[in-house]
One Martini backbone bead per residue (centre of mass of N, CA, C, O) as a GRO file, in nm:
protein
  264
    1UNK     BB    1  12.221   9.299  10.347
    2UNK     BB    2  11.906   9.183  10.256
    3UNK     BB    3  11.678   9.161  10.035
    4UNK     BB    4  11.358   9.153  10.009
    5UNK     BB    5  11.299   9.087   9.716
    6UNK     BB    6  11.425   8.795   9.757
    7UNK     BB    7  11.213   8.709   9.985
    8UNK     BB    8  10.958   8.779   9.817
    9UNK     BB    9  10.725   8.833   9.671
   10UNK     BB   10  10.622   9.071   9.465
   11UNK     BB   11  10.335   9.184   9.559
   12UNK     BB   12  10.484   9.379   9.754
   13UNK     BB   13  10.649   9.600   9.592
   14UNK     BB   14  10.295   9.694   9.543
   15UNK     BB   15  10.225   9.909   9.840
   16UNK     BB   16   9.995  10.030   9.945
   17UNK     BB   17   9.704  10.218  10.122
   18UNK     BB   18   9.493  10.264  10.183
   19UNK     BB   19   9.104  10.296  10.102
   20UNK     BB   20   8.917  10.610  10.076
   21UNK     BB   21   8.672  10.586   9.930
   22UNK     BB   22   8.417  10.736  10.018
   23UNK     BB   23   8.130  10.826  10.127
   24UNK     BB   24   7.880  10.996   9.905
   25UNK     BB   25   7.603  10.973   9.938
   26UNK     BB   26   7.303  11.195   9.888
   27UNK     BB   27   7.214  11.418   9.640
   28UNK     BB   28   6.974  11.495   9.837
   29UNK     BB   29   7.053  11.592  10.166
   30UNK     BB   30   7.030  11.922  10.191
   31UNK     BB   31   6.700  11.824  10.100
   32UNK     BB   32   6.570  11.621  10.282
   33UNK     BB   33   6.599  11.730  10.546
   34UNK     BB   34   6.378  12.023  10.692
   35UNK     BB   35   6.429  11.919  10.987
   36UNK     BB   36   6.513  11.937  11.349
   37UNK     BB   37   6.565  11.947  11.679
   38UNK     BB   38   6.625  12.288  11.680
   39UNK     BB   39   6.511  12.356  11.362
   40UNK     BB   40   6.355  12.455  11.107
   41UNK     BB   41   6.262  12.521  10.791
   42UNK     BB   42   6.345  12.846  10.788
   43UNK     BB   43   6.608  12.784  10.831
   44UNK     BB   44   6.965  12.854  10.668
   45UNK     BB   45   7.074  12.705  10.922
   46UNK     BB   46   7.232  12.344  10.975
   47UNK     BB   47   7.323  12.087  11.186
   48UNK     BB   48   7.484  11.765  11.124
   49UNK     BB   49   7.507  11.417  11.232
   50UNK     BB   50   7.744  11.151  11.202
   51UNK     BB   51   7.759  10.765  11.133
   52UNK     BB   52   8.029  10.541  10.953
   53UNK     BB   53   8.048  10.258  10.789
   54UNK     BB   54   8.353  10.102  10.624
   55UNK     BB   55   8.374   9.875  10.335
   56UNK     BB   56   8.658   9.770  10.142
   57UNK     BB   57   8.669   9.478   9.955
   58UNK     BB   58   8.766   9.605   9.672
   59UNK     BB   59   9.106   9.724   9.526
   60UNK     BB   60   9.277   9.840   9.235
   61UNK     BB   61   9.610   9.868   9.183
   62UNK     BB   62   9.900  10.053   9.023
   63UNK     BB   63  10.181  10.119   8.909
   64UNK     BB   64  10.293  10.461   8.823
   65UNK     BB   65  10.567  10.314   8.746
   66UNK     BB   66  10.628  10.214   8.406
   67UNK     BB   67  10.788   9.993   8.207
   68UNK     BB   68  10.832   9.904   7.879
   69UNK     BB   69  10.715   9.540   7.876
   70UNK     BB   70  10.652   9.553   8.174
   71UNK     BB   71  10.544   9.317   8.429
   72UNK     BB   72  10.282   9.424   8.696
   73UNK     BB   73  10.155   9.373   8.951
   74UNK     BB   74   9.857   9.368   9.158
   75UNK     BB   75   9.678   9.536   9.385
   76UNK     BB   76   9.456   9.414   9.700
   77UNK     BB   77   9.216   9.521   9.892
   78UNK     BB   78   9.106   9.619  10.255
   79UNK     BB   79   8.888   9.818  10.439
   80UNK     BB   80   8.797   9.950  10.737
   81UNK     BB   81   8.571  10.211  10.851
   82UNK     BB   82   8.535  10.490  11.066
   83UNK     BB   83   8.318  10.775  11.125
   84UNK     BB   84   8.284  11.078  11.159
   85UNK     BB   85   8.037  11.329  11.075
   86UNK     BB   86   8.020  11.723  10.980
   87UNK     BB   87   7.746  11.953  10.884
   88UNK     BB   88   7.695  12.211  10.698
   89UNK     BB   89   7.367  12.385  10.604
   90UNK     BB   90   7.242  12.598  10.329
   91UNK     BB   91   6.934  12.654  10.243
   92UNK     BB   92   6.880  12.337  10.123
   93UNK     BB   93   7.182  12.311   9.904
   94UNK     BB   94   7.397  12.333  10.084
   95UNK     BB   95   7.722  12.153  10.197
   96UNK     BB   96   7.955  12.074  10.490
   97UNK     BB   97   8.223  11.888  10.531
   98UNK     BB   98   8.404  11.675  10.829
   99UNK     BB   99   8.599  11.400  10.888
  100UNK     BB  100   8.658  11.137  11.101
  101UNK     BB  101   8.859  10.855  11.185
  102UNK     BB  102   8.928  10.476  11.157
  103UNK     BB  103   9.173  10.243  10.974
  104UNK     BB  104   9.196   9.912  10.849
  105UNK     BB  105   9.468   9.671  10.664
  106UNK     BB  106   9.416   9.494  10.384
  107UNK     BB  107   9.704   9.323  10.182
  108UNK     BB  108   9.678   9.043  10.060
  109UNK     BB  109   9.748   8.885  10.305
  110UNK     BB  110  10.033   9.045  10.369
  111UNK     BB  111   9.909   9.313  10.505
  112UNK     BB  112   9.907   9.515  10.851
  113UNK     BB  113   9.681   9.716  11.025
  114UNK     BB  114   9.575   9.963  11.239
  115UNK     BB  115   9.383  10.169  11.397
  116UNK     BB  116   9.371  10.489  11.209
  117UNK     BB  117   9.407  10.781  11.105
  118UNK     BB  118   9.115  10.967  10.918
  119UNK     BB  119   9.039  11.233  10.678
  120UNK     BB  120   8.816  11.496  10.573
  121UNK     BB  121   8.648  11.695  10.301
  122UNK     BB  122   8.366  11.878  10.196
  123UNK     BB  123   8.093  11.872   9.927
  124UNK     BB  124   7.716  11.980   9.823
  125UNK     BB  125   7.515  11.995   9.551
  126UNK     BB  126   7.229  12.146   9.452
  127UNK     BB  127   7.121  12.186   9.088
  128UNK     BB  128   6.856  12.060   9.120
  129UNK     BB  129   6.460  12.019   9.204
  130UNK     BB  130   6.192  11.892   9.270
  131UNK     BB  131   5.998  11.781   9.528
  132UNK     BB  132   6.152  11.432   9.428
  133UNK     BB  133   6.385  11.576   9.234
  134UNK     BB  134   6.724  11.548   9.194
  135UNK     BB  135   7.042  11.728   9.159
  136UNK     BB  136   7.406  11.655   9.193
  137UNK     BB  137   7.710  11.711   9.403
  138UNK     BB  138   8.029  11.555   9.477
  139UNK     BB  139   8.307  11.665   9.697
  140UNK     BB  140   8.656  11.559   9.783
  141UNK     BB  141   8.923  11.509  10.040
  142UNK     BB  142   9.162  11.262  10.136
  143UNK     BB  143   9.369  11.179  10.463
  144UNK     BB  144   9.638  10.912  10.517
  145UNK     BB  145   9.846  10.734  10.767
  146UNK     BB  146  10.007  10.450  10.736
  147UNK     BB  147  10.145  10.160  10.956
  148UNK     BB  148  10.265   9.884  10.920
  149UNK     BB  149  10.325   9.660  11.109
  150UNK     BB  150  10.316   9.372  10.899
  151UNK     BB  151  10.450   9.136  10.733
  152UNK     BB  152  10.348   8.836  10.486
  153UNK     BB  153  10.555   8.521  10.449
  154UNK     BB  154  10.509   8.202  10.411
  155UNK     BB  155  10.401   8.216  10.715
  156UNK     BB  156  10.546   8.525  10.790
  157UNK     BB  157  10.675   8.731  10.992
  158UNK     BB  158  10.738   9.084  10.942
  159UNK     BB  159  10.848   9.315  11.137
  160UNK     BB  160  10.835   9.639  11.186
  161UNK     BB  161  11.136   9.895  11.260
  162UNK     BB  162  11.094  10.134  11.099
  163UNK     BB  163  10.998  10.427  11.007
  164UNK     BB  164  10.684  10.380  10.813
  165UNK     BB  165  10.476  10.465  10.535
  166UNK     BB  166  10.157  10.573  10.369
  167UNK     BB  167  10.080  10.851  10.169
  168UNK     BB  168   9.735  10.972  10.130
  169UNK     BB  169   9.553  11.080   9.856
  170UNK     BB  170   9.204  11.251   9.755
  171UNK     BB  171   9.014  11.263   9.460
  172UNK     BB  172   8.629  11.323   9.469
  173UNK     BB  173   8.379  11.295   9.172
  174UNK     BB  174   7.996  11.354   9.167
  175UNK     BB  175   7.707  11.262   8.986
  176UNK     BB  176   7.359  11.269   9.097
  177UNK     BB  177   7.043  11.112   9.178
  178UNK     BB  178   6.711  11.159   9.333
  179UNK     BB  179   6.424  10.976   9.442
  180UNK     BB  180   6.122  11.097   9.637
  181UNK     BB  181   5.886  10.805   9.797
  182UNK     BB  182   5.862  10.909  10.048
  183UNK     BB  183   6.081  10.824  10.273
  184UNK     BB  184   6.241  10.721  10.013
  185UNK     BB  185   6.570  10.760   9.864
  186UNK     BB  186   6.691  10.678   9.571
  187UNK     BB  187   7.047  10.667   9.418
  188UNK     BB  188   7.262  10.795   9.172
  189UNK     BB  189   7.585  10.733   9.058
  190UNK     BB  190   7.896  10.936   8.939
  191UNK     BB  191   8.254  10.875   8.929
  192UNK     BB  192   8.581  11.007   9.037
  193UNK     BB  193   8.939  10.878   9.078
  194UNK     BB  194   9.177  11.022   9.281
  195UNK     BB  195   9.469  10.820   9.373
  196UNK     BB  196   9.800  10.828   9.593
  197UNK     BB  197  10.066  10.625   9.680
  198UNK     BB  198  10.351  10.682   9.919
  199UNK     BB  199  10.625  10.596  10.016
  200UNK     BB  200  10.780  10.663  10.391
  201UNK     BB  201  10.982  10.544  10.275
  202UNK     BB  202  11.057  10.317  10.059
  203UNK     BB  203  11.202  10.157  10.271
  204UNK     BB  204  11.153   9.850  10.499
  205UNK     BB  205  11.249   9.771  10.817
  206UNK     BB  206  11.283   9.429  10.865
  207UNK     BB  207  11.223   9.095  11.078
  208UNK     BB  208  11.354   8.828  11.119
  209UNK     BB  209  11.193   8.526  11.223
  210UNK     BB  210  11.352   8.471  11.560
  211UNK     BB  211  11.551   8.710  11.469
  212UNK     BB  212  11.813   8.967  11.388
  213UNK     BB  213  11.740   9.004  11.095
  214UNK     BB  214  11.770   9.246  10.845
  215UNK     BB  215  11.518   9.357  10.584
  216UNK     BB  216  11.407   9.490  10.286
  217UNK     BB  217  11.136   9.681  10.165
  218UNK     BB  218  11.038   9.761   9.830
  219UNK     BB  219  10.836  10.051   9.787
  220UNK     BB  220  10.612  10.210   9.581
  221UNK     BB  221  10.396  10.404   9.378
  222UNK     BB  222  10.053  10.419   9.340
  223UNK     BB  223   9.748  10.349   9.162
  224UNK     BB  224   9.430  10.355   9.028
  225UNK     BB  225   9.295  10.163   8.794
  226UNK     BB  226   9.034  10.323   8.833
  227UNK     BB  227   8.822  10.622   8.791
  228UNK     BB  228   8.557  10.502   8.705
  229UNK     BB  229   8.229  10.489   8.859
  230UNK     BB  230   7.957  10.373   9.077
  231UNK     BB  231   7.664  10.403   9.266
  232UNK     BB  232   7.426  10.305   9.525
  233UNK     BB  233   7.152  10.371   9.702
  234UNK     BB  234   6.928  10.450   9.997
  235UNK     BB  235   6.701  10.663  10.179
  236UNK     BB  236   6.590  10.717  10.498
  237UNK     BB  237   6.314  10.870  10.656
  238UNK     BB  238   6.277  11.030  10.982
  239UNK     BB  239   6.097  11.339  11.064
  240UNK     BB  240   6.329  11.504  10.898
  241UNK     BB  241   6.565  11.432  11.135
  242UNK     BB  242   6.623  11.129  11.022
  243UNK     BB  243   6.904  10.902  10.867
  244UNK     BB  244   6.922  10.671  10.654
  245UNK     BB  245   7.225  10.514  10.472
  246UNK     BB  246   7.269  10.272  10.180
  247UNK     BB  247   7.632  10.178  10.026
  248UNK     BB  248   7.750  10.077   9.638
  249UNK     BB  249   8.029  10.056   9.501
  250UNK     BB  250   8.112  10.058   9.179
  251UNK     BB  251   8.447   9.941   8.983
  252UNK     BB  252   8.689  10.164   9.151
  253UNK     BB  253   8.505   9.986   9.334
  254UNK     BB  254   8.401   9.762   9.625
  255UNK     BB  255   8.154   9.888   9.849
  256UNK     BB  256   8.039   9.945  10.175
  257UNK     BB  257   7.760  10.174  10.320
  258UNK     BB  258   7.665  10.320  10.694
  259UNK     BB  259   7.414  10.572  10.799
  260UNK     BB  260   7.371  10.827  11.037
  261UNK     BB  261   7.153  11.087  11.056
  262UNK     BB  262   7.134  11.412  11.239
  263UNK     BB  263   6.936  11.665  11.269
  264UNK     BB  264   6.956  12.043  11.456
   0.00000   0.00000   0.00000
């Protein structure tokens, strides 16, 4: 059997997974709607619900493990992801969330998926405030496996034929401040992002277009090649019981996200 390293661009060999740093949020949520469809101000706990969609048009990671002296390509992805977003929130100060919902991948214009189970859980503080300012803190945890279909090489299809999957998971840890200006409040992150992408197994074994000829793909364990990042984002309040938020990370990340979230 032939090996697909020889017959690929080098660009497969360091082949990542989904990239799900999801959206990071207004670090006052917790206190921002007051209101709710059925809780008063006075509520100790309240659940908010949300819908997000999430395009991460540019990450780029590195191979995980490195020779000295050699040098190995990055690799640059696009992601697309929607999902619901359940939070419980306790006296206008901590949420407690979790998401799940589906997401497509797109790897250098080489690799793609179908959409896909993706899930997460996090926690957010407000750690002070006054009226207007917020000061606040956000981590989660997300995993996802992706099975991507196919490869594609010289304008050529390569149908992946056995169990072969990319194992994901992220740890981010976020400190940012927001300040409430009548309905509007816009919001400024620092973020910290720690993900690793595991291929399982390592090798893909794929089929040569229009024969019955497999060979297989060879890939790599990869990581975030940026771990600091920052976001910016801004969120609309009607009536203190829904809120809309526009949001874009940048530099460990490229991404855009928005969210409308309503409070019961």
């Amino acid at each position: 059997m032939n090996t697909f390293l020889c017959l690929l661009p080098s660009a497969l060999l360091y082949i990542p997974c989904a990239l799900f740093a999801m959206l990071i949020g207004n670090p006052g949520d917790p206190a921002l709607m007051t209101h709710g469809v059925f809780s008063s101000p006075s509520a100790l706990c309240s659940v908010r619900t949300a819908f997000l969609k999430d395009y991460v048009y540019r990450q780029k990671y590195r191979e995980e493990f490195q020779l000295q002296g050699v040098r190995t390509a990055s690799t640059y992805a696009k992601l697309s992801t929607q999902a619901g977003l359940v939070t419980l929130n306790f006296i206008d100060r901590v949420d407690v969330y979790g998401l799940a919902g589906s997401s497509c991948l797109n790897l250098n214009r080489e690799i793609f998926s179908e959409m896909q189970l993706s899930w997460g859980v996090g926690g957010k503080l407000v750690i002070w405030r006054t009226q207007d300012f917020f000061l606040g803190t956000d981590i989660k945890y997300f995993q996802t496996t992706q099975e991507p279909l196919f490869f594609i090489s010289n304008g050529l299809a390569f149908n992946r034929v056995n169990d072969f999957a990319f194992e994901y998971n992220e740890t981010q840890v976020s400190v940012g401040m927001c300040y409430r200006a009548s309905l509007i409040a816009p919001y400024l992150y620092a973020t910290y992002l720690i993900s690793k992408i595991e291929p399982n197994p390592m090798t893909a074994l794929v089929r040569w277009p229009l024969s019955d000829i497999l060979v297989d793909a060879v890939c790599h364990s990869v990581v975030a090649k940026r771990r600091w990042g920052m976001a910016v984002g801004a969120t609309v309040i009607s009536s203190a019981k829904a809120a809309l938020t526009v949001e874009s990370r940048l530099f460990n990340q490229n991404a855009i996200d928005i969210n409308l979230d309503i409070r019961f």
